[in-house]
C-alpha positions in Angstrom: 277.7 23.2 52.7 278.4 24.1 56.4 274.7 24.8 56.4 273.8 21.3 55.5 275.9 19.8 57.8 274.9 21.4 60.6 271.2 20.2 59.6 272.4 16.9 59.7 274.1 17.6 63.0 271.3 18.8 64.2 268.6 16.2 63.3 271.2 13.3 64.6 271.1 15.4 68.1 266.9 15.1 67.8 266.8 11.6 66.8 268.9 10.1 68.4 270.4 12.2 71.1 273.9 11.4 70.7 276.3 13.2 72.7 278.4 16.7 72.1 282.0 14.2 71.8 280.0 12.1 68.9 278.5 15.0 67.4 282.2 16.2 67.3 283.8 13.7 65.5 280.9 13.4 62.9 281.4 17.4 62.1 285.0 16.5 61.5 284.8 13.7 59.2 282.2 15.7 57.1 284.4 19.0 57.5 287.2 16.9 56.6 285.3 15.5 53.5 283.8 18.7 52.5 287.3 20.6 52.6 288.7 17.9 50.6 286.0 17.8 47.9 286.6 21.7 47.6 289.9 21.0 46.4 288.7 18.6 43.7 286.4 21.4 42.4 283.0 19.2 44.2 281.1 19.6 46.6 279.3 17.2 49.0 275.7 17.3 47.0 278.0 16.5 43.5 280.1 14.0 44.8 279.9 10.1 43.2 280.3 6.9 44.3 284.0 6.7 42.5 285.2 10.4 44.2 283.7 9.3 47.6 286.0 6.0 47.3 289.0 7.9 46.3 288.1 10.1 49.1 287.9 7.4 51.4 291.3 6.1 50.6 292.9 9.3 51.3 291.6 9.5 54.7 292.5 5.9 55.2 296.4 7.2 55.3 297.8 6.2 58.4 294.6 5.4 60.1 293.3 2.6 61.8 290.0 0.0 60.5 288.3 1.6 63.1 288.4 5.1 62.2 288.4 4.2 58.8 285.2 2.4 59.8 283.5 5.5 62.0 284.6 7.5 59.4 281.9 5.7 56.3 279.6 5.2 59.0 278.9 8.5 59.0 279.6 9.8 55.5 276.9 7.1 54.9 274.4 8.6 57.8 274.8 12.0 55.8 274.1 10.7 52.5 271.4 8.8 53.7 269.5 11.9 55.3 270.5 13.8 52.3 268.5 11.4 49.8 265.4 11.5 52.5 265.5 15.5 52.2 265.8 14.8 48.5 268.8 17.0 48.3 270.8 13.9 46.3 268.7 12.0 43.8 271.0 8.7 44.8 273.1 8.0 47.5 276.7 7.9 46.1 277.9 5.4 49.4 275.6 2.6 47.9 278.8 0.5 46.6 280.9 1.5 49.4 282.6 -1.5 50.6 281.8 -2.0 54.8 285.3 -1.8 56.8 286.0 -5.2 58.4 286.8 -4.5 61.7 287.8 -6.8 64.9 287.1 -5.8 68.0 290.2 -6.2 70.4 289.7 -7.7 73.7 289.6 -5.6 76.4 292.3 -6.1 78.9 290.8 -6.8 82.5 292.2 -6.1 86.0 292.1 -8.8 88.5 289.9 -8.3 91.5 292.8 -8.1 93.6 294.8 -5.2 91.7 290.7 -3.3 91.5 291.2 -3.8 95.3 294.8 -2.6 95.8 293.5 0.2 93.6 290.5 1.1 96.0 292.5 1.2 98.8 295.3 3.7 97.7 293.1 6.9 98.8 293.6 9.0 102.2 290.4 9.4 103.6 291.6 12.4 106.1 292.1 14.0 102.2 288.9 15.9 100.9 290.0 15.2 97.6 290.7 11.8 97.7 287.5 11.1 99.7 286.0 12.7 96.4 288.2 10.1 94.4 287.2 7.3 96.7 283.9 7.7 96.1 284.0 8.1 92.4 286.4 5.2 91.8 283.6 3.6 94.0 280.9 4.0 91.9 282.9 3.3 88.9 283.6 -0.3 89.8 280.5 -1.0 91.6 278.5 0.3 88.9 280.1 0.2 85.5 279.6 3.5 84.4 281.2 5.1 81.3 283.3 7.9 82.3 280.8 10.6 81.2 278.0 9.2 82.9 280.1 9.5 85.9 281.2 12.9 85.9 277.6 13.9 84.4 275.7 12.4 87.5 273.8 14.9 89.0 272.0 14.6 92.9 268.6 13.6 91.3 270.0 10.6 89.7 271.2 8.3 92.9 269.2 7.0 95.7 271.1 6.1 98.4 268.2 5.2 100.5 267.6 2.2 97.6 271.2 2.4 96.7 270.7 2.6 92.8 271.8 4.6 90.4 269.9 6.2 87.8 271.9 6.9 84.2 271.3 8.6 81.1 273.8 6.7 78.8 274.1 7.1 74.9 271.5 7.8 73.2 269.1 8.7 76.0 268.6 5.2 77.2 267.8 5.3 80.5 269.0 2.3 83.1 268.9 1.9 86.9 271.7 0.5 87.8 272.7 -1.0 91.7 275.8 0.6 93.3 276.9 -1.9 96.7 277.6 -1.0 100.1 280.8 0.2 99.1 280.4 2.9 96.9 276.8 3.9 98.8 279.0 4.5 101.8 281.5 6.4 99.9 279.6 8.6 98.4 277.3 9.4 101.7 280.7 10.2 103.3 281.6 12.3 100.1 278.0 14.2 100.4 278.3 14.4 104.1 281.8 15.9 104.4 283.1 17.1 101.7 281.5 18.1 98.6 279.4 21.4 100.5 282.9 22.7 101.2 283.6 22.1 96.9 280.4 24.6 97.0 281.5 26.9 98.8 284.8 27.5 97.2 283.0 28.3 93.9 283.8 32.1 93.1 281.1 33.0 91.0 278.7 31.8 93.8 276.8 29.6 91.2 275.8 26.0 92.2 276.2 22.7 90.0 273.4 19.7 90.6 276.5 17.6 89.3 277.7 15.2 92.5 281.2 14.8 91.8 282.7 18.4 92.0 286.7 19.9 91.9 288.3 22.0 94.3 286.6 25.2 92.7 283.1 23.8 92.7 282.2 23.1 89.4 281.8 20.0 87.3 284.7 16.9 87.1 286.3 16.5 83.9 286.5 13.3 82.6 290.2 14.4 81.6 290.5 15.1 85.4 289.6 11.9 86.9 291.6 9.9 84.4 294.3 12.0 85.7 293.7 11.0 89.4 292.9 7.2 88.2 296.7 7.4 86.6 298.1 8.5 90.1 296.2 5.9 92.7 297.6 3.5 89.5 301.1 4.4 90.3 301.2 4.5 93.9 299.1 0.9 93.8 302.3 0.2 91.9 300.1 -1.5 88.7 302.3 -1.9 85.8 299.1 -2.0 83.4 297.4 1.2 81.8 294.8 1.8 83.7 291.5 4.5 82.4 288.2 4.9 83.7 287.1 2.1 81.3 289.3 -0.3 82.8 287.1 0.1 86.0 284.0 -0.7 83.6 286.0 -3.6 81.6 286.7 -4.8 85.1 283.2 -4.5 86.5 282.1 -6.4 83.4 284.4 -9.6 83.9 284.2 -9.6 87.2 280.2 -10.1 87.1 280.9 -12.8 84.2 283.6 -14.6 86.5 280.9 -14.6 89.4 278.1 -15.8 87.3 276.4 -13.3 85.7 274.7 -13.8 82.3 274.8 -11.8 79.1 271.7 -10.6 79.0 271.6 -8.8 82.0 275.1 -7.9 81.7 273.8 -5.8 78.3 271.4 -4.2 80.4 273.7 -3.1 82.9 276.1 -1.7 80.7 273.7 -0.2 78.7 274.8 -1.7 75.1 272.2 -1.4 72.5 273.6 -4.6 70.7 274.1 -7.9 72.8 277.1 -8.6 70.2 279.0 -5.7 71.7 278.2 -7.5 75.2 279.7 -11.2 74.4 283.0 -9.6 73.9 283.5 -10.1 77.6 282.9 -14.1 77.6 287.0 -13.7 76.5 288.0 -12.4 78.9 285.9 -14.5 81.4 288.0 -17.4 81.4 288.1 -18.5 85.3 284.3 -18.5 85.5 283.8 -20.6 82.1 286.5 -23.0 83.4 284.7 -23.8 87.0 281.0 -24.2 84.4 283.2 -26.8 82.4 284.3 -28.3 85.9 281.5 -28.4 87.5 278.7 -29.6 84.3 280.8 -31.5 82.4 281.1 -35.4 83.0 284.7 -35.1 82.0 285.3 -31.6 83.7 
């Protein structure tokens, strides 16, 4: 059964070109399935609709709709490819019941706390310029966190100051990074990250832009890590991740009068749906529309 799942695996990376973290949790749903079916004397290609139910509420123990939800999403994938490879005669998630899930609104930082936030690093500090610059481009840009750390020097143009990104599923975007973050990051380039370079033992050279002290890549691990210490010392009582900078960006576009549409493209959502969750969130900008259109505003 390994075998078969890493067909599958491998056809989703082909297809779709989703990345090594969603490849992940797919292989573990399915190894979680597989193992479990072994214990019921099955296996994936015997399974029915009524043992992949039963399986299903076992792995809903003590889980959230959401990964309850990621979890059927994929078992359906599988059995769906396994049916086009004819290696099921029917697809045994066919009465599967969808998960209802809601999507929580995604808390957003004021401008003002993104600005105290900015101006907590020490620019005589080669590391914190680092930081400024990719807290920066964060912001100004909207970036997930591993198209951040994945940038490499091909992708930005300072002289146009864009940003070219290669989000989920391939989809390519060009995205406008601001003075801001174009003038971090050429002070970044210009004074710091050659020394990063140099400090690499293995003498090796990344094309990534944002490096660590030993020259290789950022971890995404690594800049939440420095996003959780600018946090503190801005004193923000709020949890702050490298998504809050993109929830932020989002909002703060929405409050200044940005629409939907282009906010999708920005962010690179394949589904506008996933993009409106941001008009509650949006509240001051939808307040001054009601003011300023309204004949009773």
């Amino acid at each position: 059964m390994n075998t078969i799942i890493s067909q599958f695996l491998d056809s989703l990376w082909l297809e779709k070109g989703l990345s090594t973290n969603t490849l992940k949790a797919y292989e573990n749903d399915l190894n979680w399935l597989n193992n479990w079916l072994r214990q019921q004397n099955k296996t994936l290609l015997e399974v029915d609709n009524s043992g992949l139910a039963f399986a299903l509420a076992q792995r809903s123990l003590n889980t959230s709709n959401r990964t309850r939800a990621r979890w059927l999403s994929t078992v359906k994938q599988f059995f769906g490819w396994c049916l086009k490879k004819q290696l099921v005669l029917n697809d045994p998630t066919a009465k599967l019941d969808a998960v209802k899930i809601t999507r929580p609104v995604p808390h957003a930082l004021s401008e003002e706390q993104v600005l105290k936030l900015l101006q907590q690093t020490n620019k005589d500090l080669p590391i914190e310029l680092r930081d400024q610059a990719m807290l920066e481009l964060c912001y100004a840009s909207g970036l997930r966190v591993s198209e951040l750390v994945e940038l490499e020097m091909s992708q930005i143009n300072l002289n146009r100051g864009v940003v070219q990104v290669i989000g989920k599923g391939n989809k390519e975007r060009m995205i406008p990074m601001g003075e801001p973050a174009q003038a971090a990051i050429l002070k970044y380039l210009n004074e710091v990250r050659a020394h990063f370079v140099e400090s690499r033992k293995d003498g090796k050279t990344d094309d990534f832009i944002f490096l660590n002290r030993r020259g290789k890549r950022m971890s995404r691990q690594a800049f939440w890590y420095r996003i959780k210490y600018y946090t503190k010392k801005a004193g923000i009582q709020e949890k702050v991740s490298p998504h809050s900078l993109r929830h932020a960006f989002a909002t703060h576009l929405l409050n200044h009068g940005a629409d939907l549409r282009s906010l999708q493209l920005l962010l690179g959502h394949s589904d506008l749906s996933t993009t409106q969750i941001y008009t509650a969130v949006a509240k001051e900008r939808l307040k001054q529309l009601h003011a300023l259109h309204h004949p009773r505003g």
